[in-house]
C-alpha positions as CSV (number, residue, x, y, z in Angstrom):
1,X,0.0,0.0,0.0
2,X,0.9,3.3,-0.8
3,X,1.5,6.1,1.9
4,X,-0.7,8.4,2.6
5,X,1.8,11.2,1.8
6,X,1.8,9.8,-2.1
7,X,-1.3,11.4,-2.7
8,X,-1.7,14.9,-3.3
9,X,-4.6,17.8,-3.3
10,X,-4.8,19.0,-6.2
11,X,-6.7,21.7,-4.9
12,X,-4.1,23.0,-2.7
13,X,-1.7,23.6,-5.8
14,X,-5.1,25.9,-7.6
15,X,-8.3,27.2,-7.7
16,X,-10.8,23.8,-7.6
17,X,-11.7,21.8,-10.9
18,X,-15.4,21.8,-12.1
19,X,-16.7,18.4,-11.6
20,X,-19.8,18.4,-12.9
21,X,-23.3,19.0,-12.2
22,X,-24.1,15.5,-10.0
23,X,-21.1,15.5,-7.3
24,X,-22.7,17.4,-4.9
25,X,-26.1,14.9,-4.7
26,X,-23.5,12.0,-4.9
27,X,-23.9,9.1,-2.1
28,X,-20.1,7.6,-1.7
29,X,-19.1,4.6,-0.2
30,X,-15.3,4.3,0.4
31,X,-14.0,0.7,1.3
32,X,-10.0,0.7,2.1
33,X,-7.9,-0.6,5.1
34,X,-5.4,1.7,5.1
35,X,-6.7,4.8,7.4
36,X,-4.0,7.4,5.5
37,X,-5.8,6.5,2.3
38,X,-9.6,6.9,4.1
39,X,-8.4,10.0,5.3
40,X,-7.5,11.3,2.1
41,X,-10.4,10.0,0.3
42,X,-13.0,11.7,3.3
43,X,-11.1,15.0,2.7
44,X,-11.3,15.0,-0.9
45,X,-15.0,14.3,-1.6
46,X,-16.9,14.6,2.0
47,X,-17.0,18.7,1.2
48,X,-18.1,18.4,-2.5
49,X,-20.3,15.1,-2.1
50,X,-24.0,14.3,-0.2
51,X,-23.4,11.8,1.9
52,X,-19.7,9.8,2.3
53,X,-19.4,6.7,4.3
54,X,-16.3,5.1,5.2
55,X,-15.7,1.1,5.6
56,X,-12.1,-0.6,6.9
57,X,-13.0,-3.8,5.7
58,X,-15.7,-5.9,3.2
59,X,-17.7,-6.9,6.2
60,X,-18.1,-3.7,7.1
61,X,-18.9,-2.1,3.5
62,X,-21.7,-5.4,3.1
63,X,-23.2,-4.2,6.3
64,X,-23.3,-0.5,4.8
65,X,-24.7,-1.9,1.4
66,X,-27.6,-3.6,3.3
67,X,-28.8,-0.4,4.9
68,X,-28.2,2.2,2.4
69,X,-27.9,3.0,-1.3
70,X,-24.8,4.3,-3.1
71,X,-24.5,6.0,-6.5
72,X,-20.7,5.2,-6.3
73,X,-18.4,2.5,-4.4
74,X,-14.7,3.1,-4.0
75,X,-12.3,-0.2,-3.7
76,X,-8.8,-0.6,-2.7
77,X,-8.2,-3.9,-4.6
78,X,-5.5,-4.9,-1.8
79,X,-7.0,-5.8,1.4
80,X,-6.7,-8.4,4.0
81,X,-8.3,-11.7,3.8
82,X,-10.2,-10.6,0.4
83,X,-9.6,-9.0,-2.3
84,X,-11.6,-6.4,-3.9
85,X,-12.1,-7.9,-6.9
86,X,-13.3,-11.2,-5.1
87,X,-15.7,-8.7,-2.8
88,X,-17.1,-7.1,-5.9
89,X,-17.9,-10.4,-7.6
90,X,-19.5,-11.6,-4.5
91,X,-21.4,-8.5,-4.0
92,X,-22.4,-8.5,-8.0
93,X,-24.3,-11.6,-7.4
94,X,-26.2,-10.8,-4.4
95,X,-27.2,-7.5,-5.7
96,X,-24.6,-4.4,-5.8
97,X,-26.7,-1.8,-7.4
98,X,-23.9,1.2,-7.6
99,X,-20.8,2.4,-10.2
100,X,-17.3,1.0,-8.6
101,X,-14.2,2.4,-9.0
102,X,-11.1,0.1,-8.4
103,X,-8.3,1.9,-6.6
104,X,-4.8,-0.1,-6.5
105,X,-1.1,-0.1,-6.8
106,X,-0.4,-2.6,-9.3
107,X,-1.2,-2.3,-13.2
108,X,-0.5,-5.5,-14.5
109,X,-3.3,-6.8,-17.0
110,X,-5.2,-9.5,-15.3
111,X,-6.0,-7.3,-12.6
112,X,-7.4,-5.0,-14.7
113,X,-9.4,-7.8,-17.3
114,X,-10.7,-9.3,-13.4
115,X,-11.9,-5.8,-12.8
116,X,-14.1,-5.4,-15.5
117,X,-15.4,-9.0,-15.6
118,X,-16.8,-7.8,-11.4
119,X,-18.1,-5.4,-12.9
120,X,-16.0,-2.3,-12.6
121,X,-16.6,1.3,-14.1
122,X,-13.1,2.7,-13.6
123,X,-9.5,1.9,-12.6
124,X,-7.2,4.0,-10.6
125,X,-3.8,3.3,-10.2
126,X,-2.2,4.6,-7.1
127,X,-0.3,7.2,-6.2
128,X,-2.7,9.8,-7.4
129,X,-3.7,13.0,-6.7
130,X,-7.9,14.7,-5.8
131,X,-8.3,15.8,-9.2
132,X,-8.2,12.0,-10.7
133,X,-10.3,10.4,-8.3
134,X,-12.6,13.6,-8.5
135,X,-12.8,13.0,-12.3
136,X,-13.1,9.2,-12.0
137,X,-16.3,10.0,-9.4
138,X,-18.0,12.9,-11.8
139,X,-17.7,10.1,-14.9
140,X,-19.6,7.8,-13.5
141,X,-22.0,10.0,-12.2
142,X,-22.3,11.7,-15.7
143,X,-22.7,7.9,-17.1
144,X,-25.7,7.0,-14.2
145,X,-27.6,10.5,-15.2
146,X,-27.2,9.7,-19.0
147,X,-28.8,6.1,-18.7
148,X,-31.2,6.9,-16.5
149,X,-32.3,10.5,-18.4
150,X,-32.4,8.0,-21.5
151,X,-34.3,4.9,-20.0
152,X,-36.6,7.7,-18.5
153,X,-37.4,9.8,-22.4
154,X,-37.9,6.5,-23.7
155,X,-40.3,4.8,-20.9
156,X,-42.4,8.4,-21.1
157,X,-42.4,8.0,-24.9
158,X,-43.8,4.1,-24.7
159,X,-46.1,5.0,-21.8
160,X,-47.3,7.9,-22.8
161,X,-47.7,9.0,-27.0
162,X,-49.6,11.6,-26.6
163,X,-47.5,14.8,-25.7
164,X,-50.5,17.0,-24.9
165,X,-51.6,14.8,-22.0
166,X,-47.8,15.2,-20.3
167,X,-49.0,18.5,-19.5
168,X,-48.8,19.2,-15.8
169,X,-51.2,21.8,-15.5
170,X,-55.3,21.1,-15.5
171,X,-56.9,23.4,-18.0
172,X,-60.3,25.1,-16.6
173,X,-61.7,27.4,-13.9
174,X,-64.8,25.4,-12.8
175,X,-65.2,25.1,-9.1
176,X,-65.2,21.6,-9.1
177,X,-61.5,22.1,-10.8
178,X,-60.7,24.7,-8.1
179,X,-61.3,22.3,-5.5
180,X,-58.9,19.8,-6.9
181,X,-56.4,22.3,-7.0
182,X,-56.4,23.2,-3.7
183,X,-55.7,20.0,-2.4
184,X,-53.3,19.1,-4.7
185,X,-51.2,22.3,-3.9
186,X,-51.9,21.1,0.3
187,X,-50.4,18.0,-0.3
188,X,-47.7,18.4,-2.4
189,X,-45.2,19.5,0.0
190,X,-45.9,16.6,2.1
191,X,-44.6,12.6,1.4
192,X,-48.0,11.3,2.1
193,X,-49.6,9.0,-0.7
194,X,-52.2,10.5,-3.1
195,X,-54.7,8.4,-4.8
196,X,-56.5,9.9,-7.6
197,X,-60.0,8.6,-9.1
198,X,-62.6,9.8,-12.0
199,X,-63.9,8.1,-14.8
200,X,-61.2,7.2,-17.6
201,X,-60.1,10.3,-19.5
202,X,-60.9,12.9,-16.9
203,X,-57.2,13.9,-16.6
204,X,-56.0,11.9,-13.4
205,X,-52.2,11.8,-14.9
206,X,-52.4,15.7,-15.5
207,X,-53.1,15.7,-12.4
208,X,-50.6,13.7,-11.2
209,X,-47.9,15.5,-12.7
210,X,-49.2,18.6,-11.9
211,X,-48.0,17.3,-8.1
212,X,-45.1,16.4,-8.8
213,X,-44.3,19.9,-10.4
214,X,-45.6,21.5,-7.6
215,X,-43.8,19.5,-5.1
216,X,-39.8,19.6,-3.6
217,X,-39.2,16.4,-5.8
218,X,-39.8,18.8,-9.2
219,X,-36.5,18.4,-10.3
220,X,-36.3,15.0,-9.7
221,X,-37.9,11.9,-11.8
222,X,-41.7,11.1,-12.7
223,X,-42.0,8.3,-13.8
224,X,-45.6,7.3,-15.1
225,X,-46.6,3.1,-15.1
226,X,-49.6,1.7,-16.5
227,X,-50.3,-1.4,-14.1
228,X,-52.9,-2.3,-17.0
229,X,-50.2,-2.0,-19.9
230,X,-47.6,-4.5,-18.6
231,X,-48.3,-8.5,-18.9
232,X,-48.7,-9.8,-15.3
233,X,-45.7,-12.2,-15.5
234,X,-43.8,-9.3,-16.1
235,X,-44.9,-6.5,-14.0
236,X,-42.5,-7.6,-10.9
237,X,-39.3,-7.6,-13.1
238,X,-40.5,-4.0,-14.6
239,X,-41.2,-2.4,-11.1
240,X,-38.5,-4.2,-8.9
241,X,-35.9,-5.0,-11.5
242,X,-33.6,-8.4,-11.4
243,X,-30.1,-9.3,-11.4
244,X,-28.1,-11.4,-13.8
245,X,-29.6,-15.0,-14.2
246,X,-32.6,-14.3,-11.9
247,X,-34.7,-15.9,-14.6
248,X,-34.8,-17.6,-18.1
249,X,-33.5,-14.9,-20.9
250,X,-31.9,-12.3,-18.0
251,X,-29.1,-11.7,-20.1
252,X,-27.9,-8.9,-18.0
253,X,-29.2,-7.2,-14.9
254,X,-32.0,-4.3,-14.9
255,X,-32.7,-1.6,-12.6
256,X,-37.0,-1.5,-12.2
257,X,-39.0,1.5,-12.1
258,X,-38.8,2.0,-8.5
259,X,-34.9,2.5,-8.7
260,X,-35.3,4.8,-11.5
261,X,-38.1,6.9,-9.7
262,X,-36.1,6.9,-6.7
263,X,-35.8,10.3,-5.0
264,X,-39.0,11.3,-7.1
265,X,-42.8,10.7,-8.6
266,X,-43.9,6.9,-8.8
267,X,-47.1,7.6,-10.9
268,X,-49.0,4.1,-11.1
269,X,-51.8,4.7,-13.1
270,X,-54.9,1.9,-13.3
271,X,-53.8,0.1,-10.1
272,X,-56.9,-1.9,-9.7
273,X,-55.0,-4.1,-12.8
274,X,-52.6,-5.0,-10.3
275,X,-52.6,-8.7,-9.8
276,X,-53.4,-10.0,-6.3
277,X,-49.7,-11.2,-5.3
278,X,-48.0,-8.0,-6.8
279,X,-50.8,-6.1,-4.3
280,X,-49.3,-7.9,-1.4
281,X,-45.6,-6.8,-2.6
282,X,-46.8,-3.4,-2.9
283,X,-48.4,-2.9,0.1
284,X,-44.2,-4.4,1.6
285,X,-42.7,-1.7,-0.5
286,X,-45.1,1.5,0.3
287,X,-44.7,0.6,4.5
288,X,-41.0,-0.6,4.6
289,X,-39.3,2.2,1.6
290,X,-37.4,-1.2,0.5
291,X,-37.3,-3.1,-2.6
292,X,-35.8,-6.8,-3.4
293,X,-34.8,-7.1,-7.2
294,X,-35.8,-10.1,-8.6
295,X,-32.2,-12.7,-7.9
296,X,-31.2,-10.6,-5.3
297,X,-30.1,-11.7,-1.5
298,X,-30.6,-7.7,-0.4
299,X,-32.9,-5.2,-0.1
300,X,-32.4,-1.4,-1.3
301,X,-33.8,1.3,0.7
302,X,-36.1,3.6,-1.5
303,X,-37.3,6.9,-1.0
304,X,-40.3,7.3,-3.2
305,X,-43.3,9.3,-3.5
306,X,-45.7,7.3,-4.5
307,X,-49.5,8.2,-6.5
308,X,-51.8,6.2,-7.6
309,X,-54.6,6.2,-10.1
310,X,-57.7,4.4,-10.6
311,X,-60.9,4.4,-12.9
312,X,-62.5,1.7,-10.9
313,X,-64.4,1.5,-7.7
314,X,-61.7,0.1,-5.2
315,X,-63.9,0.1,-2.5
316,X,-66.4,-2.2,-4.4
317,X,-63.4,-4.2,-5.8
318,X,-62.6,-4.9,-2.0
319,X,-66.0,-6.1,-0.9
320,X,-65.7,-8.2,-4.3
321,X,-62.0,-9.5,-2.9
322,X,-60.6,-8.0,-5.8
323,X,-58.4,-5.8,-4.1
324,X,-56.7,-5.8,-1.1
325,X,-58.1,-4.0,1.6
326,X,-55.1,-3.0,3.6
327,X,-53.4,-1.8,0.2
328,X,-56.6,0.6,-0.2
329,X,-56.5,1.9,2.9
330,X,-52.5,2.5,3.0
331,X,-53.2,4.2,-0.7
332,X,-55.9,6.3,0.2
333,X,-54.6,8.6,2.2
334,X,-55.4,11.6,0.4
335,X,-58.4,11.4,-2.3
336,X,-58.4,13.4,-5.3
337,X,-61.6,13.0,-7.3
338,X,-61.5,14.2,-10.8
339,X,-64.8,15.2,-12.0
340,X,-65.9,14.2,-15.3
341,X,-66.0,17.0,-18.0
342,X,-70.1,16.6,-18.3
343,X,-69.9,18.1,-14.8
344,X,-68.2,21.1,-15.5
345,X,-69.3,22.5,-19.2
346,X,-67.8,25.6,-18.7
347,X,-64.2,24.0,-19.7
348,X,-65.2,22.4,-22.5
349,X,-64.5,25.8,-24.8
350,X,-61.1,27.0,-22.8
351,X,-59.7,22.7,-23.5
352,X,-60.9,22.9,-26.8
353,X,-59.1,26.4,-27.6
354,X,-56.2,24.7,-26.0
355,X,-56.3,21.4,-27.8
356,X,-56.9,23.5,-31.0
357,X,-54.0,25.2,-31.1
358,X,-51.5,22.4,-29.9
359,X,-52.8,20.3,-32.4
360,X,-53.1,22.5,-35.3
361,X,-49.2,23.5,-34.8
362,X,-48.4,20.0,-34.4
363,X,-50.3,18.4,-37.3
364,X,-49.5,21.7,-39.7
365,X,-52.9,22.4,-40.7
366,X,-54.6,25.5,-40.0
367,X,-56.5,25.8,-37.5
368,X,-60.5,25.6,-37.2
369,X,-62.5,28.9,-35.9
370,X,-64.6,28.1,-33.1
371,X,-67.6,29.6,-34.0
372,X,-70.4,30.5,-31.9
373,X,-72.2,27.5,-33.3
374,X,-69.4,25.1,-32.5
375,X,-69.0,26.2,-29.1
376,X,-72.8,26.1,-28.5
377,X,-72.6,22.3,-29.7
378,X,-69.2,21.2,-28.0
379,X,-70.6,22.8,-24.6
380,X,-74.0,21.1,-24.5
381,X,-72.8,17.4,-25.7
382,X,-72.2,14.6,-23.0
383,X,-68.4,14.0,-23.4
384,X,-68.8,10.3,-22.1
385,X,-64.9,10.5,-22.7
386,X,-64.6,13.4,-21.2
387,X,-61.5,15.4,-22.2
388,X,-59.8,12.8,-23.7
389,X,-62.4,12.4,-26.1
390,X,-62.9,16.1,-26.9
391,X,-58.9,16.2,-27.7
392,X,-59.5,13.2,-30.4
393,X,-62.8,15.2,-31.6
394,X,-60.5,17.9,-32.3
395,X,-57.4,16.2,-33.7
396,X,-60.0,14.5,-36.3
397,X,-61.8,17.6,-37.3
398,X,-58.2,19.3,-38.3
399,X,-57.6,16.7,-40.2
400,X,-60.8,16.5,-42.1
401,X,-61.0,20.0,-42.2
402,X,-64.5,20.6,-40.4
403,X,-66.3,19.7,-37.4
404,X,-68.8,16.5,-37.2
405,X,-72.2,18.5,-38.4
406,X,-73.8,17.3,-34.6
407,X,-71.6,19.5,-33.6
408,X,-72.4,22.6,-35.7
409,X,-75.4,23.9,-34.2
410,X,-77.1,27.1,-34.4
411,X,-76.7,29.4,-31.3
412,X,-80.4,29.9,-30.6
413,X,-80.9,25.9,-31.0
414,X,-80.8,24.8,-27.8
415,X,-79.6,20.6,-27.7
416,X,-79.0,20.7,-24.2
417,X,-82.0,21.7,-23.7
418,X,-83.7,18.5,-22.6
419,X,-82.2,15.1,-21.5
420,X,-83.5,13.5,-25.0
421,X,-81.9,16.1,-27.7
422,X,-78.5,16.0,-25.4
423,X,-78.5,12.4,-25.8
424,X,-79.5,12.2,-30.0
425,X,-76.3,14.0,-30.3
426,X,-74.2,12.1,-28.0
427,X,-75.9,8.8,-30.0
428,X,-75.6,10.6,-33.9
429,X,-71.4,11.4,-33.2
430,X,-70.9,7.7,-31.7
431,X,-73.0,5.9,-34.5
432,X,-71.8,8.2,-37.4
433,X,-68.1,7.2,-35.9
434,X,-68.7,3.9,-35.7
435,X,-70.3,3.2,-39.3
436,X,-67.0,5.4,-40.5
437,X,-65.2,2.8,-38.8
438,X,-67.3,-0.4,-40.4
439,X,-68.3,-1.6,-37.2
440,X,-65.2,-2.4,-35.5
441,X,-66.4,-1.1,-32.4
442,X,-62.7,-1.2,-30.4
443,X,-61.3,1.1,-33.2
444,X,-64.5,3.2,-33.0
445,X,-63.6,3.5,-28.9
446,X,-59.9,4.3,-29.6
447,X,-61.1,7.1,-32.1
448,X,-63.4,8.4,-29.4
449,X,-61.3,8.4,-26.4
450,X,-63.7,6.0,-24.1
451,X,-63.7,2.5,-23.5
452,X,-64.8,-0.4,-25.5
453,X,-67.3,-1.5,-22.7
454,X,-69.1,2.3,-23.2
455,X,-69.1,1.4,-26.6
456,X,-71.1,-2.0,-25.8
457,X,-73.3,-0.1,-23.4
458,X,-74.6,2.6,-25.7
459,X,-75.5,-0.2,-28.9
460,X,-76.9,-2.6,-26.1
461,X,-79.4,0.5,-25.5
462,X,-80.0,1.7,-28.8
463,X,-80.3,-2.2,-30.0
464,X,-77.5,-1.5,-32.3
């Protein structure tokens, strides 16, 4: 081993190095016997780094590992009874879920090719000075916030292909709308659990990420997960991840969604999907802030705010034993209802206006003038999916060039007037779509915005 007088501080010689953007929310583990090389290694990054911990042996780093997370691990390969290469490999297998930088004396090739192979990021060859192991520490943080700034863009893109609904801020001024504001702006500052219901297209993902926005986790990830999207037999590896091996075609190992949303925004979105046994490993996760990767011997402490979303009645689904009760009750903490757009026609114009000129812009066609007629229309239909459904009404009228004639009514002629004329028009727009569609009634949902069951429900009444 190397004295401690070998290595140099950089800093002392000049004015300090920039070190990127990411050193000073770094968690750093340091393993090394040698209490001159600690020392050193405590001086150099404890005043620019989060958190540094410091272990004079493997046993002692393990113990670390099991109780906290790390973004980065430094490893003197040279130690008593082990060494770290051996640790590392060990460690790999039982799940190590941080960057390691091997720190040692000797240079010869196998040393080197055995790094790598545990798993290594970088390799420092002693003596060296702050700067070095300064730069080593800011590479691999740059290479962490590059993957995970990556994996994140292109989970949002597969999750969530409409841009307009990643907007985090609800569009209207009814009361009803107010309301939810309020609460969401209470409880954002808080870590408490939020679960948001409404009927499906009623904006409950706007919502969520208009807390997150408005919240001290802002800057840091949301990451949105259908539950109803993902196969069941999968939905563990997604959320937890799994190490190397851990199953049949785990070529490599993957970090889950909870890792990647960890100091931020878990958004689960249709949780009543969830599968009974991935309830029960929920319900671990949201009371013990700990996940266990799928392979792996040790848990990872988590700190996660977590918001859930729901179009069905979990309450009913509980007397039904479809959902688990103490899950419900741990989720629903804080209820956000959001109300459906039939319930609050004074939005209808100011979404439409909104959608309008997104889309327009987006699409490159000019946009449609919304005439006095058109309002009149748009405000006084029934909107059974709600806004999503007016943003597809609008999207298709661009495109065609013209509103759906149901729509274009004279100002003076009153459809809302009565239940029956509100209703001819909601039944004329879904039957005209679904003839333009030759039937296919899941296409004609997916063109409307609302489910395929509303779809059944409306021909079973009209004997269609």
């Amino acid at each position: 081993m190397q004295a401690h007088a070998e290595f140099k501080d950089k800093d002392a010689e000049g004015d300090a190095p920039e070190f990127g953007p990411w050193l000073s929310q770094a968690s750093i583990l340091i393993v090394d016997d040698e209490p001159g090389m600690r020392n050193f290694l405590v001086k150099t990054l404890s005043p620019r780094c989060r958190r540094v911990v410091e272990a004079c042996n493997v046993e002692e780093a393990s113990r670390h590992l099991d109780s906290n997370q790390f973004d980065v691990v430094i490893l003197d390969n040279i130690m008593p009874g082990k060494s770290g290469v051996e640790w590392l490999n060990e460690q790999r297998n039982i799940g190590f879920f941080a960057d390691a930088i091997l720190i040692t004396a000797f240079a010869d090739l196998e040393t080197a090719i055995q790094a790598l192979r545990a798993g290594a990021v970088d390799f420092v060859l002693k003596p060296f000075r702050s700067n070095q192991i300064l730069n080593a520490v800011a590479r691999c943080l740059d290479r962490l916030h590059l993957q995970k700034e990556n994996f994140l863009l292109r989970h949002e893109l597969l999750s969530e292909t409409n841009e307009t609904l990643k907007r985090s801020r609800i569009i209207g001024q009814s009361p009803a709308l107010q309301q939810v504001r309020e609460t969401l702006a209470r409880v954002a500052p808080m870590p408490t659990s939020v679960l948001i219901t409404g009927e499906s297209g009623t904006g409950k993902g706007v919502a969520a990420r208009m807390l997150h926005s408005v919240s001290d986790r802002a800057e840091k990830p949301f990451v949105p997960v259908n539950c109803a999207a993902i196969p069941s037999e999968m939905i563990e590896s997604e959320l937890f991840g799994h190490l190397k091996g851990a199953f049949t075609g785990a070529d490599t190992r993957r970090d889950g969604l909870f890792l990647y949303a960890n100091e931020g925004t878990l958004f689960l979105d249709e949780v009543g999907e969830l599968p009974l046994p991935m309830q029960s490993k929920l319900l671990r996760v949201i009371e013990d802030k700990k996940i266990r990767p799928l392979g792996s011997e040790r848990e990872i402490p988590i700190n996660v705010r977590f918001v859930f979303a729901t179009n069905v009645d979990l309450a009913k689904a509980v007397e039904e034993g479809k959902f688990r009760a103490d899950l419900f009750y741990r989720m629903n903490v804080v209820n956000v209802d959001m109300p459906p757009l039939r319930e609050r026609k004074g939005d209808v114009v100011e979404l439409a206006e909104m959608f309008m000129h997104k889309l327009s812009r987006d699409l490159g066609v000019p946009a449609l003038s919304l005439e006095a007629p058109i309002r009149h229309g748009l405000t006084n239909y029934d909107w059974p999916g709600n806004v999503r459904e007016l943003r597809n009404l609008i999207e298709r009228s661009l495109i065609l060039g013209e509103f759906p004639s149901e729509f274009d009514n004279e100002e003076g002629e009153d459809t809302g007037a009565n239940e029956n004329s509100l209703k001819s028009v909601e039944r004329r727009h879904i039957l005209s779509v679904l003839e333009a569609c030759g039937g296919n009634r899941a296409e004609a949902a997916r063109r409307l915005g609302i489910s395929r069951k509303t779809i059944d429900r409306k021909c079973e009444q009209w004997n269609v």
